[in-house]
Each structure stands twice: as structure tokens, then as C-alpha cells.
C-alpha positions in Angstrom: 4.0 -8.0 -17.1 2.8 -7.0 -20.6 1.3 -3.6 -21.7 -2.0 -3.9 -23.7 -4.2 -2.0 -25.0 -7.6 -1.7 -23.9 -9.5 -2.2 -27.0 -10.8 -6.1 -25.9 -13.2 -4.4 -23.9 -14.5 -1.9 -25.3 -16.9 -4.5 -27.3 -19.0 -5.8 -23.5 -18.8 -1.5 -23.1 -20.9 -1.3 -26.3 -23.1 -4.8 -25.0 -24.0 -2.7 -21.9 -24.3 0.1 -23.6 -27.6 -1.8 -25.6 -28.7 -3.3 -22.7 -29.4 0.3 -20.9 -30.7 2.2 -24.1 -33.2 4.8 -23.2 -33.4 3.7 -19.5 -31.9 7.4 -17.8 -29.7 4.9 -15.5 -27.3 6.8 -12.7 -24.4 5.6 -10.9 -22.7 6.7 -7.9 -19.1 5.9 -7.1 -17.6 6.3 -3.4 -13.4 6.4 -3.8 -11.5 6.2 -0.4 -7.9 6.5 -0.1 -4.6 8.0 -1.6 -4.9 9.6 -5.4 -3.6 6.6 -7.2 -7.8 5.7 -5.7 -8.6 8.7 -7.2 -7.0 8.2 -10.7 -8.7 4.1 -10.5 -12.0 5.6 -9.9 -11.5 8.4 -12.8 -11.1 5.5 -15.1 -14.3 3.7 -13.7 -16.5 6.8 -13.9 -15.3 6.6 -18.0 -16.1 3.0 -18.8 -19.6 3.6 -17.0 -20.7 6.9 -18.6 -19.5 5.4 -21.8 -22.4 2.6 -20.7 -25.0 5.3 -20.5 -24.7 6.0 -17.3 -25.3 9.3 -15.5 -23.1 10.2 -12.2 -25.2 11.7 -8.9 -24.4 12.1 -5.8 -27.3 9.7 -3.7 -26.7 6.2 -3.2 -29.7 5.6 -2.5 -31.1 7.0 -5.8 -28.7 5.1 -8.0 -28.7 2.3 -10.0 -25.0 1.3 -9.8 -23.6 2.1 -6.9 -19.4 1.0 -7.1 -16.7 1.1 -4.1 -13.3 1.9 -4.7 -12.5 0.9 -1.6 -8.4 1.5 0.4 -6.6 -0.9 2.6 -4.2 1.2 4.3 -6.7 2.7 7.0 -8.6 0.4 9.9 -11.1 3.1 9.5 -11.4 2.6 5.8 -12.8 -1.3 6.6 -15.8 0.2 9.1 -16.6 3.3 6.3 -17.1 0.3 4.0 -19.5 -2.0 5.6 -21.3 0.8 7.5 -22.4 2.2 3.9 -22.9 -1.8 3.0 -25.6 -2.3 5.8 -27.2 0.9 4.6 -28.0 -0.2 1.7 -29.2 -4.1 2.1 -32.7 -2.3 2.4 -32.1 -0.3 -0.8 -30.6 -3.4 -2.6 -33.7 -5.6 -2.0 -36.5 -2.9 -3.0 -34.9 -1.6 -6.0 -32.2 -4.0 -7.3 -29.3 -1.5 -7.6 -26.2 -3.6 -9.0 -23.5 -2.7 -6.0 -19.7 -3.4 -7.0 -17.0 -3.1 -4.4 -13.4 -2.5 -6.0 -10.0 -1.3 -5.3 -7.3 -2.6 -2.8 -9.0 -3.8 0.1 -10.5 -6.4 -2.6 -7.0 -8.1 -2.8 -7.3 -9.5 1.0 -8.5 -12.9 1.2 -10.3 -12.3 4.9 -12.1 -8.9 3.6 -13.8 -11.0 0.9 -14.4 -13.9 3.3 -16.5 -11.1 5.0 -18.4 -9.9 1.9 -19.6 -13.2 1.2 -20.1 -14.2 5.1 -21.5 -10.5 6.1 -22.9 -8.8 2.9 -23.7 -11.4 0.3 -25.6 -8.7 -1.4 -23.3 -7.5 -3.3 -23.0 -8.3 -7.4 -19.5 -7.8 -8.2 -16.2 -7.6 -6.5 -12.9 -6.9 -8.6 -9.3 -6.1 -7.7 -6.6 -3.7 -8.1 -5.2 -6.1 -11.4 -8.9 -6.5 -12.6 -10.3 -3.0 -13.2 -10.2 -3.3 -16.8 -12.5 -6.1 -17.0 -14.8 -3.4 -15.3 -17.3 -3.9 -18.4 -17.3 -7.0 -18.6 -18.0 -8.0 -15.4 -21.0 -5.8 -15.3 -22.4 -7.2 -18.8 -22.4 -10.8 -17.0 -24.3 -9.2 -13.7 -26.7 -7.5 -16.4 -27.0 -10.4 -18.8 -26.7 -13.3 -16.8 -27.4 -12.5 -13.4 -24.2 -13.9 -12.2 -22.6 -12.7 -9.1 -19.0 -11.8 -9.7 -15.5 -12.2 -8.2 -12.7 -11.2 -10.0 -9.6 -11.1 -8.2 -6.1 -11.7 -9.2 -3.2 -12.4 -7.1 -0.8 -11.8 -9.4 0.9 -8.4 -10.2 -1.0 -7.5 -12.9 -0.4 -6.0 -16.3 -0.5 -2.6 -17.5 -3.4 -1.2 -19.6 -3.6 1.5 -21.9 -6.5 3.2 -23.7 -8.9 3.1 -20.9 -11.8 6.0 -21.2 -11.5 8.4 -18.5 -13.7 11.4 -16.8 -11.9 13.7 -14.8 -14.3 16.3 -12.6 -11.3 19.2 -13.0 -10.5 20.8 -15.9 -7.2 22.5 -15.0 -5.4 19.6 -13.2 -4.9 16.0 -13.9 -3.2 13.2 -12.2 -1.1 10.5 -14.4 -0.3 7.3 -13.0 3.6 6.6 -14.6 3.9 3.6 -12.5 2.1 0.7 -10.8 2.9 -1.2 -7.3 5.7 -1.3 -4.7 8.9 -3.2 -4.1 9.9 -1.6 -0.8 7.7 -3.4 1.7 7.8 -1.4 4.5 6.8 -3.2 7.7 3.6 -0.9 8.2 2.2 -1.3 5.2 0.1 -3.6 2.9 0.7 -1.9 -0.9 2.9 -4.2 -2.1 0.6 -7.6 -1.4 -2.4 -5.8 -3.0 -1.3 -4.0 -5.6 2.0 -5.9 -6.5 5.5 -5.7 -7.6 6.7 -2.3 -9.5 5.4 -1.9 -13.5 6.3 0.9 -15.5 4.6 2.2 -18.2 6.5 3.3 -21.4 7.7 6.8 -21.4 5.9 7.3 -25.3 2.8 6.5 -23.4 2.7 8.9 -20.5 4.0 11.6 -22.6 1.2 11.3 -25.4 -1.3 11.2 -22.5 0.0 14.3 -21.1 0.0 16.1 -24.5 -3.2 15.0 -24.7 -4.2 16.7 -21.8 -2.5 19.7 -22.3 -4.5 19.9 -25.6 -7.4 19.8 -23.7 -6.5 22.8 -21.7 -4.8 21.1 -18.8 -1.8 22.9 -17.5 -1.3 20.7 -13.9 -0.3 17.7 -13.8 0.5 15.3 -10.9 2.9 12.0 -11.5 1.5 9.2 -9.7 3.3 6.1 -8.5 3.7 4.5 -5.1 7.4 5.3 -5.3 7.7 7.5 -8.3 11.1 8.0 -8.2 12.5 4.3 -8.9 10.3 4.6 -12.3 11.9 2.9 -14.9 11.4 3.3 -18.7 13.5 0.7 -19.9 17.0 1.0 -21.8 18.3 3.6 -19.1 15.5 6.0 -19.0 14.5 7.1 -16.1 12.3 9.1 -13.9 14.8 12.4 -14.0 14.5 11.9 -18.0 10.8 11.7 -17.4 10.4 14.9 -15.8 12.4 16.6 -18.2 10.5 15.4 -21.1 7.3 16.5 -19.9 9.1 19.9 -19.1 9.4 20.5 -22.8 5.6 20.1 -23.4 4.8 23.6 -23.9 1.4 24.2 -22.3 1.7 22.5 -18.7 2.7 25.5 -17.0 2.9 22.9 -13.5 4.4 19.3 -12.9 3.9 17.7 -9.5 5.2 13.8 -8.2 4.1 11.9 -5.4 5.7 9.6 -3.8 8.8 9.3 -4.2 10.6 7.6 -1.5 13.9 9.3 0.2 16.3 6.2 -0.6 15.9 6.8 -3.9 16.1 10.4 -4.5 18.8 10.6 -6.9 21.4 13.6 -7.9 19.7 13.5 -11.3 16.6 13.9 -10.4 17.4 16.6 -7.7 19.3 18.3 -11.0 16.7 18.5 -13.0 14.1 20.1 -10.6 16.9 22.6 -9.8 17.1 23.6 -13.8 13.1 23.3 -14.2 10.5 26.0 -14.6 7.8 24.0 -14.2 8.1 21.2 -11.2 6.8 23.1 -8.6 8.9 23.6 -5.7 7.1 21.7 -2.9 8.8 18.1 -2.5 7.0 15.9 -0.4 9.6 13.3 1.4 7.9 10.9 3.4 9.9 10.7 6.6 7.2 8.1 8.3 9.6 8.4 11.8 12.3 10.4 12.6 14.1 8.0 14.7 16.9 5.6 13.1 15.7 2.4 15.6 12.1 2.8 14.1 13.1 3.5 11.0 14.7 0.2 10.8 11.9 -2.0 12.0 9.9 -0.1 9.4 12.1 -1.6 6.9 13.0 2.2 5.6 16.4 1.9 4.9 17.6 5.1 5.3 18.8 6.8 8.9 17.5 9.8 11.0 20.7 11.3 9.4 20.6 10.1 5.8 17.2 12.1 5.6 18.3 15.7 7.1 21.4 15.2 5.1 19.3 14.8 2.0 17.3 17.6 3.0 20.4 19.9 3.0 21.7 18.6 -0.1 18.1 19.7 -2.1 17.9 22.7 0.0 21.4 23.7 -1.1 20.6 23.2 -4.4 17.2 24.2 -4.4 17.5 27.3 -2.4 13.7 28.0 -2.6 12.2 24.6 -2.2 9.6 23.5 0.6 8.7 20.1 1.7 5.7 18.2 2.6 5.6 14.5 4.3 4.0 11.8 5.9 4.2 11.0 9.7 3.0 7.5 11.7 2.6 8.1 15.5 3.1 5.3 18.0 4.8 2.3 15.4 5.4 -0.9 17.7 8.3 -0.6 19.8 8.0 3.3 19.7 9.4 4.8 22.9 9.5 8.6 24.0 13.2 8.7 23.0 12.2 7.7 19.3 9.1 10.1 19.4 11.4 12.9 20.4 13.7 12.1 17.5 10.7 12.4 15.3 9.7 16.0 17.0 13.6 16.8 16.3 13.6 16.5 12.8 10.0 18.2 12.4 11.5 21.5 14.3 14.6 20.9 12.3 13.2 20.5 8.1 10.1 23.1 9.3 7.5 21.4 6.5 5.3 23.2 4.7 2.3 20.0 5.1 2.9 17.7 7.6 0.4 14.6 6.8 0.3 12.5 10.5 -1.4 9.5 11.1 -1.8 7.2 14.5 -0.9 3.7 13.6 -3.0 0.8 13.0 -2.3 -2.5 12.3 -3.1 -4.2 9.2 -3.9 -8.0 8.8 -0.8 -9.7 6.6 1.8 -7.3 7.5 4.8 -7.9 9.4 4.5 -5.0 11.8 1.0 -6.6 12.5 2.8 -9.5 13.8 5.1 -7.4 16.6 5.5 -7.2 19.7 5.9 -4.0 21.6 2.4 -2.8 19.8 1.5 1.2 21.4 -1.3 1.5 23.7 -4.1 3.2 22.1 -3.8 6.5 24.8 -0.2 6.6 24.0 -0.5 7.2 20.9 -3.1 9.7 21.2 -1.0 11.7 23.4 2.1 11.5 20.8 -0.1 12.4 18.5 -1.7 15.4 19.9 1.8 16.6 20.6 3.2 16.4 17.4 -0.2 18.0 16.0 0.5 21.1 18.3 4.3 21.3 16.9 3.2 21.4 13.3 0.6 24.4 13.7 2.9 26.0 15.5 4.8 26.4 12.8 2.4 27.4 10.4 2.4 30.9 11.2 6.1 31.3 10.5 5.9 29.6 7.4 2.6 31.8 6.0 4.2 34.7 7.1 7.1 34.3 4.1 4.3 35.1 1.6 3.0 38.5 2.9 3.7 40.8 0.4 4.9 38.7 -2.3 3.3 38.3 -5.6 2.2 35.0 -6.1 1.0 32.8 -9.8 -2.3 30.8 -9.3 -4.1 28.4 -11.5 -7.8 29.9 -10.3 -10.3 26.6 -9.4 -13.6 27.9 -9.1 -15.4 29.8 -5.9 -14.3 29.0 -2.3 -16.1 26.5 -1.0 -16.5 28.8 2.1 -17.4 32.6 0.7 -19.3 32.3 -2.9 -18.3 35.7 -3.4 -14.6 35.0 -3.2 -12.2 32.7 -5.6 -9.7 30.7 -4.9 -6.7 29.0 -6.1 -3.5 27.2 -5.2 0.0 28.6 -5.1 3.1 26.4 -6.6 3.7 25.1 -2.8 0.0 24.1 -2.7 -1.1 27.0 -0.3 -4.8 28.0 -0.9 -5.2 31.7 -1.5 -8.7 33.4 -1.2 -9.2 36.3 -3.4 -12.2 38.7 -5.0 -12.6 38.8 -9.0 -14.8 37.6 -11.3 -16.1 34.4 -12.3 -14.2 34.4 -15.6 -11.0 33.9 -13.9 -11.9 30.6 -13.3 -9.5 28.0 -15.0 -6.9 30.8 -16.0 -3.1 31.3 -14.6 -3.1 34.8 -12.8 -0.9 37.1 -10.2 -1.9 37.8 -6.6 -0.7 40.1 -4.1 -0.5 37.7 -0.8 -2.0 40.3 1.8 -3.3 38.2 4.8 -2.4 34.5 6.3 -4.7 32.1 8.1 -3.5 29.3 10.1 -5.1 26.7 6.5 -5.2 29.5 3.5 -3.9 33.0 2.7 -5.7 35.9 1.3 -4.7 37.8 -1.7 -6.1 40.4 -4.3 -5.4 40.9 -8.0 -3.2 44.0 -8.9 -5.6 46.9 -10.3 
């Protein structure tokens, strides 16, 4: 793996850059999946403004229209080639360049497909190619080539790439790249590689950078954050404290670090921080040891409540968020009830659940014991009735308490309302004016809904 800098390409962004002069071109860009997508597709929506390109919101009255597309999901696969056979009608009267990016790139019977099922595309690139972006698109442009750029290697780490980010008080920061865990259920590791760090000096001037610009939240990415490594003994604990000392980021968020490798030094330092915001989200996936094992965890039913004390104990105030699959092969009622157990037990702040599905190339594809469809349904309905249960008990802790907010913009529901998130990521609702918006206030929390509370602004 090297680190390099992104400068080689900025010469075919210039090229395309000539080629659309004066032409009022606009792009659309669909992203589906986790935030690491999200972050990708930030990157994209750089290199092609930089090209002269202008973002809208219609397919169908674009010029470029790019997929940064997810593997994790079944559903993710049918949201793809449904919008595909949309547009072959589209493609053929106007001649918009379609690319088709991102994970689900990386597996060889997807692309198989594409060329089979939708030949119509003009380029398809993979997780380890989205630099050459530029280039790829000067060749479609200047030599009406169609283009596969896929490579099944890990990848190396590129710095410098442009970057256009739709919020202007919260930024995400990928720190690290691929996964060495390879849990059963999952495909991460075989399409976007083996673990790559970027260099501490890096992340931190990007993060200064930012909070030049008026950023003051920022969200670590990684696939399993927590195993970051710097090199020479630095690791992710000395990475949240160095970004702690950069004066105007008033919030620091992580996701995901993986419960095996939550570390004393890294519980320490949140303890002892002003900044990381007191919602940890620990990915429990089951809370039975059997399934736990097939999912190639390693860590017990009892490992994770004991770590949950432990950073409860020292954390007194801390919340937690996670991730929950329903119905994993060889799931039985006993197991599920172990998974309802710990769920009454840790009381989450965000439970994210998911039914599983199986995913071509991994091994929990290739078991036996695989959950009828209605049965997970059913587990899943249950487990969906215990978590909004709990809701109201956990809103009910911020009635009356005085609450900091980083104000976003008008809800989306009530124009005449803003709206903002607290440090645990609860949305509050409040009235005030319009030039509130992108600055760190207090609320009074006066009123809880089962999805956001409501608060007002002390007089």
C-alpha cells in the first residue's frame, strides 16, 4: 500500500474541463449505502464540478449521471438496475455518459450482469479506482471508449482529492480504509480490501482545514475505526486526542469501531474529552454467544455487557447506539431471546436492525440452517416493538434539561420551526430565526416524540 498524492490527475480534470467549455453540462450522482458511500461520493461530486459540471437532482435531465452503488443490501442490487432500465430510453435519445461506481463494482457476477443485462453503461470503476474518476471520463469523452476499471487488489491511499460537501457545519473524514475482520455476514473485506491507514499528519491537516472553514463536527470514518493504526505506536486513542486539541471543532464523532477492539486507552480518553460526544455506537450484530461465533465476532454475549459496564462506569453519562441482524442462519428462538436480553439489558439510545440477506461470496451465504423468510419477519417485528418501547423512557431523561445544538437549517417537516441535533444525535425542533442556522446554541428540552424532541431558546 503506498500513500500518493492526487496531483497525476488533476491534468485529464483540466482535459475534461476543455472538452465541456461553455456547454452548461449537469450531473446527477445517486450514493447508496453506509457514510464511508457518502464520503466516496463527496469526493466524486469534486472531481466533476471541477470538470464544469453542475449538480441537479433529475436523472433524466443530466448529462452524467454516476452510481455509487453498496453491496451489503439484496435490496441495494434491485434499486440499481431498476433505475438502470429507466434510463436505457434516456441513454439512447440523449447520450448521457452513465458511470456505475462503489462496492458492488468489486463483484465479478454484478459486472457479468452489467455487460450481459445493461450494456449501456460507459464506465464502471471500483472501490480502489475512484481516483482515476477523471480519467476514465476523459477516455469515454475523447475516445468513445467504454470503461472498466476494477482492481482486485487492496488499493492505495490517496490524498489531495477535491471535495464538495452539501453541509456546512459537519464533515465526515475517512481515517481508514477496508476491513480485516471478515465476519461471516458480510462482504466489506472482499470489495474493499485489507485495513490502510492514512497518516495521522494527514487527517489532522484535513480537519484543520475544515475547522478553518467553519466546520465544528466531525465524524471519523473507518470500517473498524478503532484498530486504526498510524504507524510507530500511534494509535486511534492518540488520534482522538489530537484532534481534541484543534480548537474550533466543538464535536468529534467515530463510527465503527468494533467491540473486540475497544481498548482502555481509547475508553480513557473519551472519559477525559470535552469534545467526543457521548453516544458510542457498538455494533452488537446478535446478542447470542452461539451466533456470535458463526458470525465470526469474536467476542461473547458476556464480553459485550461486560464492556458495556466497564464504559458505563467510566463514562457515567454515556449512551449507546448499534447495529442488529435478525434471523442469521442457524438462528433459533433461544438465540433471538438472548439478542432481546441484552437489548432490555444496555437500553440503546438507536438501535439500527436489519433482516438478513445473503450475499453471493460470503461464507454465511454458503450455510446451512438459512431462516425462513416469515421467521424472520416475525423476529423482526418483535425486536422492532422492544426498541420503541423504550424510546419513551429514554426521551423522557431530557425534559427539562438544557441542551447545546449545532442548528442545521429548517425542519424538513414545519418551515417555520428549526432544528438541530443534540451530542447523542436526538433531533430537537425549535422556533427562532433563520440566522441561527449553522451556529452552536442552548435549548430548553420541553416536549418528546417517539423520533425528535421539542425545545425553545431561553428569552
Amino acid at each position: 500500500m503506498e500513500i500518493l498524492e492526487f496531483k497525476d490527475e488533476e491534468k485529464y480534470i483540466e482535459k475534461v474541463k476543455k472538452i465541456n467549455n461553455g456547454k452548461k453540462l449537469k450531473y446527477y450522482i445517486m450514493t447508496m449505502g453506509c457514510m464511508l458511500n457518502e464520503n466516496d461520493s463527496e469526493k466524486l461530486c469534486g472531481m466533476i464540478e471541477k470538470m464544469g459540471y453542475e449538480k441537479c437532482d433529475d436523472a433524466k435531465s443530466s448529462d452524467l449521471i454516476v452510481f455509487n452503488t453498496c453491496c451489503v443490501r439484496e435490496n441495494a442490487e434491485e434499486k440499481l438496475f431498476g433505475k438502470l432500465g429507466e434510463l436505457k430510453n434516456y441513454k439512447k435519445q440523449k447520450g448521457a455518459i452513465i458511470a456505475i461506481g462503489g462496492c458492488m463494482m468489486q463483484e465479478k457476477h454484478i459486472q457479468k450482469k452489467l455487460n450481459e443485462s445493461y450494456p449501456f453503461f460507459d464506465i464502471i470503476f471500483g472501490t480502489h479506482t475512484l481516483n482515476k474518476f477523471p480519467e476514465d471520463l476523459y477516455n469515454v469523452l475523447s475516445k468513445r471508449l467504454r470503461i472498466t476499471d476494477i482492481l482486485d487488489i487492496d488499493g492505495d491511499i490517496y490524498e489531495g482529492l477535491p471535495i464538495k460537501r452539501e453541509d456546512k457545519t459537519r464533515a465526515s473524514v475517512t481515517i481508514m480504509y477496508g476491513c480485516n475482520n471478515f465476519c461471516t455476514y458480510c462482504i466489506v473485506p472482499y470489495v474493499r480490501g485489507r485495513e490502510r491507514s492514512r497518516k495521522p499528519e494527514d487527517i489532522l491537516r484535513e480537519i484543520k482545514e475544515l475547522s478553518e472553514e467553519g466546520y465544528r463536527e466531525i465524524t471519523l470514518l473507518g470500517q473498524n475505526v478503532n484498530s486504526y493504526d498510524g504507524g510507530d505506536g500511534y494509535k486511534f486513542s492518540n488520534l482522538l486526542s489530537d484532534i481534541e486539541k484543534i480548537e474550533k471543532i466543538e464535536r468529534i464523532r467515530f463510527i465503527s469501531p468494533h467491540p473486540k477492539d475497544f481498548t482502555d486507552d481509547v475508553i480513557e480518553v473519551i472519559s477525559k474529552s470535552n469534545k467526543i460526544c457521548k453516544i458510542l455506537h457498538l455494533p452488537l450484530q446478535s446478542g447470542s454467544t452461539a451466533v456470535l461465533k458463526r458470525m465470526n465476532r469474536k467476542y461473547t454475549k458476556e464480553q459485550y455487557l461486560s464492556l458495556a459496564k466497564k464504559i458505563k462506569e467510566k463514562i457515567p453519562e454515556v449512551v449507546f447506539s448499534t447495529d442488529i441482524i435478525v434471523g442469521f442462519p442457524g438462528e433459533t428462538e433461544e438465540d433471538f431471546e438472548d439478542t432481546l436480553d441484552v437489548v432490555r439489558k444496555i437500553n440503546f439510545e438507536q438501535v439500527f436492525m436489519f433482516i438478513y440477506s445473503r450475499r453471493v461470496g460470503t461464507p454465511a451465504d454458503k450455510m446451512e440452517d438459512q431462516i425462513p423468510e416469515e421467521i424472520k419477519h416475525e423476529r423482526f417485528d418483535r425486536l422492532k416493538e422492544l426498541v420503541e418501547s423504550q424510546i419513551p423512557e429514554n426521551n423522557k431523561k431530557y425534559i427539562g434539561t438544557k441542551q447545546k445544538i449545532i442548528v442545521e437549517g429548517k425542519s424538513k417537516n414545519n418551515e417555520n420551526m428549526l432544528t438541530g441535533r443534540l451530542e447523542t444525535n436526538k433531533v430537537v425542533v425549535f422556533e427562532g430565526n433563520e440566522d441561527l442556522i449553522d451556529k452552536t446554541i442552548e435549548v430548553e428540552i420541553t416536549k418528546d416524540h417517539v423520533w425528535y424532541l421539542e425545545g425553545k431558546i431561553e428569552e
